[in-house]
C-alpha positions as CSV (number, residue, x, y, z in Angstrom):
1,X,-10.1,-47.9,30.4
2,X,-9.4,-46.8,26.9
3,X,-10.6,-43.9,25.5
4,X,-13.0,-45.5,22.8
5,X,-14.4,-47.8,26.0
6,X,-15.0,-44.6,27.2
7,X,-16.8,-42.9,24.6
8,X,-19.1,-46.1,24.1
9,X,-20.0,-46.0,28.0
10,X,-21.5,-42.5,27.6
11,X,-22.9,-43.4,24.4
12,X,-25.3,-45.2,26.0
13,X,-25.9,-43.9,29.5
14,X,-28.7,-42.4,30.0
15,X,-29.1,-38.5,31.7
16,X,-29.2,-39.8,35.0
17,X,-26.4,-41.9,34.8
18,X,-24.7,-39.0,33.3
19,X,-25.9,-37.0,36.7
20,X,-25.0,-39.6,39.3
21,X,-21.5,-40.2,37.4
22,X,-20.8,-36.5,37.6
23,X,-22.0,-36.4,41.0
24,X,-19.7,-39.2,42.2
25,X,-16.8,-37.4,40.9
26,X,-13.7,-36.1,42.5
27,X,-13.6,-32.4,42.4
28,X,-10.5,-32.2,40.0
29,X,-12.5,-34.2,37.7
30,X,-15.1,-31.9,37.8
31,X,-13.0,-29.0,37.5
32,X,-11.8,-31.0,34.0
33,X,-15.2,-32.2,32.6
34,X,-15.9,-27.8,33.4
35,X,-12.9,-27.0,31.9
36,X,-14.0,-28.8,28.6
37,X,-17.1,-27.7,28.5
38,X,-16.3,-23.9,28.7
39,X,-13.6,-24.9,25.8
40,X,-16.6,-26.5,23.7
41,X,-18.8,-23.3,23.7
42,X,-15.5,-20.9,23.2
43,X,-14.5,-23.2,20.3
44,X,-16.0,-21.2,16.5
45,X,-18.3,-23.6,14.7
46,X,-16.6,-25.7,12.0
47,X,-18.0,-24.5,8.9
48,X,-20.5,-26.7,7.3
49,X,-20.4,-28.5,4.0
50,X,-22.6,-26.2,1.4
51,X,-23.9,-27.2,-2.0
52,X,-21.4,-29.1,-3.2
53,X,-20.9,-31.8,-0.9
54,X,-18.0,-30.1,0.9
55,X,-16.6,-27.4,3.3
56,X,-15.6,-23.9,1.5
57,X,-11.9,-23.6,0.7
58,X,-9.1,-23.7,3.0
59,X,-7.3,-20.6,3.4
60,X,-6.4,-17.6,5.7
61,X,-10.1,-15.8,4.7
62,X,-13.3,-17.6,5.5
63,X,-15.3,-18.2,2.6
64,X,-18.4,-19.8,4.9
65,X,-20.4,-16.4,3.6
66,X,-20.8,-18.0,0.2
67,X,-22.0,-21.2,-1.4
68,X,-19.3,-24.0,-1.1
69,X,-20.8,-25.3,-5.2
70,X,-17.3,-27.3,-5.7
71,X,-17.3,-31.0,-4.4
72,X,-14.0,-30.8,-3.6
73,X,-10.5,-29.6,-3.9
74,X,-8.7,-32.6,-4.0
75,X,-5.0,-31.4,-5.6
76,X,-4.7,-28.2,-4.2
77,X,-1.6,-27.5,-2.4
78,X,-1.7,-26.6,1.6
79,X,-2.1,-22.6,1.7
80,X,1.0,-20.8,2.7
81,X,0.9,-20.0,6.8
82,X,1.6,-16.7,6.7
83,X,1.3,-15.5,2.7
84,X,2.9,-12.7,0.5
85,X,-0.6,-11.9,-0.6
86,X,-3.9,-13.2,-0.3
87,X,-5.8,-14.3,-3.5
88,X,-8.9,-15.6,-4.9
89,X,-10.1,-17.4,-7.7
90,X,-13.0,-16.7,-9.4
91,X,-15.4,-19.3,-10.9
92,X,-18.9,-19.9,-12.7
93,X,-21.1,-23.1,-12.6
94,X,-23.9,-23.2,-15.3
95,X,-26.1,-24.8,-13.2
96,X,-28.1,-26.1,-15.9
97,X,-25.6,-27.4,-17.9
98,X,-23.8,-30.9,-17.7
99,X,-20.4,-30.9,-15.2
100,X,-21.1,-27.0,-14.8
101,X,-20.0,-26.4,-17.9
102,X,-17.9,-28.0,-20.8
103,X,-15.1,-26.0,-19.9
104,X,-15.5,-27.7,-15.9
105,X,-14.6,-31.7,-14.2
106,X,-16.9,-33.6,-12.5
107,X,-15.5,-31.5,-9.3
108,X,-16.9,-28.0,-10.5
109,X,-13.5,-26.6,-11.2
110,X,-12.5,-25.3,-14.3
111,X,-9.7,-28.2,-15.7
112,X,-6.8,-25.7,-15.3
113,X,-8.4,-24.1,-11.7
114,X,-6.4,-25.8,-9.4
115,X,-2.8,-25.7,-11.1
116,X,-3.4,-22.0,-11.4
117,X,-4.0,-22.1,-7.6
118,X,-1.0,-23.9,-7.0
119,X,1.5,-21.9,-9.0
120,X,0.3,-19.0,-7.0
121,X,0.7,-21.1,-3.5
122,X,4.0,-22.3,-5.0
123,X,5.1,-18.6,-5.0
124,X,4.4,-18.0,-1.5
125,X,0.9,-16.5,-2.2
126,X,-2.7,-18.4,-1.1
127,X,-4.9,-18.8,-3.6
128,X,-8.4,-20.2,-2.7
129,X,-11.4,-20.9,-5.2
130,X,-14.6,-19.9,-4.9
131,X,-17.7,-19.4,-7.3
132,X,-20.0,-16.7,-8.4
133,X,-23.4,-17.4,-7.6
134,X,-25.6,-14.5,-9.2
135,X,-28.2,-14.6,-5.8
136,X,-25.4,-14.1,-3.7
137,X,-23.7,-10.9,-5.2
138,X,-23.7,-8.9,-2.9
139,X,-22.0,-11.5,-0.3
140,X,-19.6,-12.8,-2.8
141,X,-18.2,-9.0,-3.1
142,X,-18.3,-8.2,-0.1
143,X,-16.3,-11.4,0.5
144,X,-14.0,-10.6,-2.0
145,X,-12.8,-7.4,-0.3
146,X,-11.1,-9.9,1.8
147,X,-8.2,-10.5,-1.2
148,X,-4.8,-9.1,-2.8
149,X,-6.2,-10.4,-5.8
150,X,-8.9,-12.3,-7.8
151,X,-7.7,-14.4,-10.7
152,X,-11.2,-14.2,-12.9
153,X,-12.0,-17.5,-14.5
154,X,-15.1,-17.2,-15.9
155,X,-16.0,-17.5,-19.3
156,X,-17.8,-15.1,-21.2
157,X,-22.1,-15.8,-21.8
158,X,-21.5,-18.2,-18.5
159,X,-22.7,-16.2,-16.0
160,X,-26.1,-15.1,-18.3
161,X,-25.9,-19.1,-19.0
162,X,-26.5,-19.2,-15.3
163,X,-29.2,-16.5,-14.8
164,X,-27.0,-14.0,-13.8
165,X,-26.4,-10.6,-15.3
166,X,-22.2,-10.1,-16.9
167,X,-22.9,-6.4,-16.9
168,X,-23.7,-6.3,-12.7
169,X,-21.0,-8.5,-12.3
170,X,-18.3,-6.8,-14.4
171,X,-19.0,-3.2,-12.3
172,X,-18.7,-5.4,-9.5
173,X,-14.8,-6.1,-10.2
174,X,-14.5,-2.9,-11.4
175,X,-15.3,-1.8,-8.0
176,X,-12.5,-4.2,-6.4
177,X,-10.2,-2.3,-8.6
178,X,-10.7,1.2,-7.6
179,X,-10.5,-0.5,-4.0
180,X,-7.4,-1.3,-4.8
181,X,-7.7,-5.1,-5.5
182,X,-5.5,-6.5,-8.5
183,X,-8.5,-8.1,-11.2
184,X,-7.0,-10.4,-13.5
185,X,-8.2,-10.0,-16.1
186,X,-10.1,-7.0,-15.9
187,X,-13.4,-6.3,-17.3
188,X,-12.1,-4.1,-19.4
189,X,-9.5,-6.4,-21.1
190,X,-12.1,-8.5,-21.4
191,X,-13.9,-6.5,-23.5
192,X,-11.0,-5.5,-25.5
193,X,-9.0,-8.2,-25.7
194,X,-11.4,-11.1,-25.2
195,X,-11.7,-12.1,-28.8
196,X,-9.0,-14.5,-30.1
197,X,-8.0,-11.9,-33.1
198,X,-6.5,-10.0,-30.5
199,X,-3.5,-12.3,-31.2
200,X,-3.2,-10.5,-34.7
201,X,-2.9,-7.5,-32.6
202,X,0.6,-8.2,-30.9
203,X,1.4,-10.1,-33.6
204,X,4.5,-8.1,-34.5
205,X,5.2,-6.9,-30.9
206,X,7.8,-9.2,-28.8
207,X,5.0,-10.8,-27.4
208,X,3.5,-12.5,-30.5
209,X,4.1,-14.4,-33.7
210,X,4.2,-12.5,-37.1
211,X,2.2,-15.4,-38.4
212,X,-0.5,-15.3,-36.9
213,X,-3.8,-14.8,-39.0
214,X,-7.4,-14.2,-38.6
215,X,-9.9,-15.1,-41.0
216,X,-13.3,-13.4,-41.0
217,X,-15.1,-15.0,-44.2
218,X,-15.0,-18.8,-45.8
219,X,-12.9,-17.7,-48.6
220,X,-10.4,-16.2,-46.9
221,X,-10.1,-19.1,-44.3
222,X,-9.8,-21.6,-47.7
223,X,-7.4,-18.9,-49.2
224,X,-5.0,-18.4,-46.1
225,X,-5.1,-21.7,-44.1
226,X,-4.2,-23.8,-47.2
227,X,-0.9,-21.7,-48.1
228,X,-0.1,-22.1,-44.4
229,X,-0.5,-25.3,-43.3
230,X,1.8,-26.2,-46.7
231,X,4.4,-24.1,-44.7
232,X,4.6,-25.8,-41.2
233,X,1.0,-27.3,-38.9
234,X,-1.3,-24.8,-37.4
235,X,-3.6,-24.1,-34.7
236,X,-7.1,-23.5,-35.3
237,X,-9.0,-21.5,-33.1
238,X,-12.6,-19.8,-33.2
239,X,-12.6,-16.2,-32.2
240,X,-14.6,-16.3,-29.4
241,X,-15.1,-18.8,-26.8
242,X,-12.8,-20.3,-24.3
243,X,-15.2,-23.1,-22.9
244,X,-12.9,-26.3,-24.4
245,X,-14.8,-25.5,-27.2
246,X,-12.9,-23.4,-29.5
């Protein structure tokens, strides 16, 4: 009898057909229907899907401790087996805002999430995304104690946007670093370099373009950006916001 036959037969016996099967078995087949039982309550639970419709990323840490708020990970490269380091990547879902966020696909992910995953995978390291949930701190730090690194992706005013508080959150990576944790970027960048004018900064280091410009009132934007754009095409950007929306 094939072994969908036999899954339908004790589909629908009933407990005492169950009992007077068992009963009317060899001892070796006893010793086998044992043998998988002990192996059924040795075996860990399989994580359950969370909040988003699916089971937390795959990886060598267990992310179960947290809300799964992604639907999926479809894309994301198989994890390395044994990894050069072991990363996270760090996200924010508004919850009450459409897709997450206008910086975020239908998925949860940030557009660019998963192929910054990947080109860490593709160097030999695992990279698995998660999200910041504000009522979960605590867990979610505690979690991320587990990592090499954390690759922060979350856009400034998106975790307030979410009921959550950027100061707590900030100290909270702060803390990975003096753990020893790599933070990219760190809070502290952030607040330094956060602003697109930070460009104008490096502009003339070897890292920059000696043509970049910031423009901080109307008639210096009508001024500048005309005398520019006559020279070759530009790219605008607003100052501050990295939500698709500058």
């Amino acid at each position: 009898m094939g072994s969908g036959a036999s899954t339908d037969a004790i589909k629908g016996a009933s407990v005492e057909d169950l009992k007077k099967a068992y009963a009317e078995a060899s001892d070796e087949d006893k010793a086998k229907i044992k043998a998988a039982m002990d192996a059924c309550k040795a075996a860990p639970a399989e994580a359950a899907p969370a909040a988003g419709g699916c089971k937390p990323c795959p990886g060598p840490v267990d992310c179960s401790c947290i809300t799964t708020v992604a639907k999926d990970f479809k894309g994301l490269l198989d994890q390395p087996a044994e990894p050069k380091f072991k990363g996270a990547l760090c996200q924010i879902y508004v919850r009450g805002a459409p897709y997450g966020g206008s910086d975020k696909s239908n998925n949860g992910h940030r557009y660019d999430s998963i192929p910054f995953a990947n080109g860490m995978i593709g160097a030999g390291m695992s990279c698995q995304l998660i999200h910041y949930t504000h009522e979960e701190h605590d867990k979610f730090f505690e979690l991320c104690k587990n990592f090499n690194f954390i690759i922060v992706r979350c856009n400034p005013g998106q975790i307030k946007a979410d009921g959550g508080d950027q100061q707590k959150f900030d100290d909270g990576m702060r803390e990975m670093r003096k753990a020893g944790i790599q933070v990219w970027p760190s809070p502290d960048v952030m607040e330094k370099m956060g602003a697109k004018d930070a460009l104008c900064k490096v502009a003339n280091m070897n890292i920059g373009l000696p043509d970049t410009l910031a423009y901080y009132t109307e008639e210096e934007f009508g001024a500048g950006f005309k005398k520019t754009m006559a020279f070759q095409p530009r790219v605008i950007k607003q100052n501050r916001g990295s939500s698709g929306e500058g």
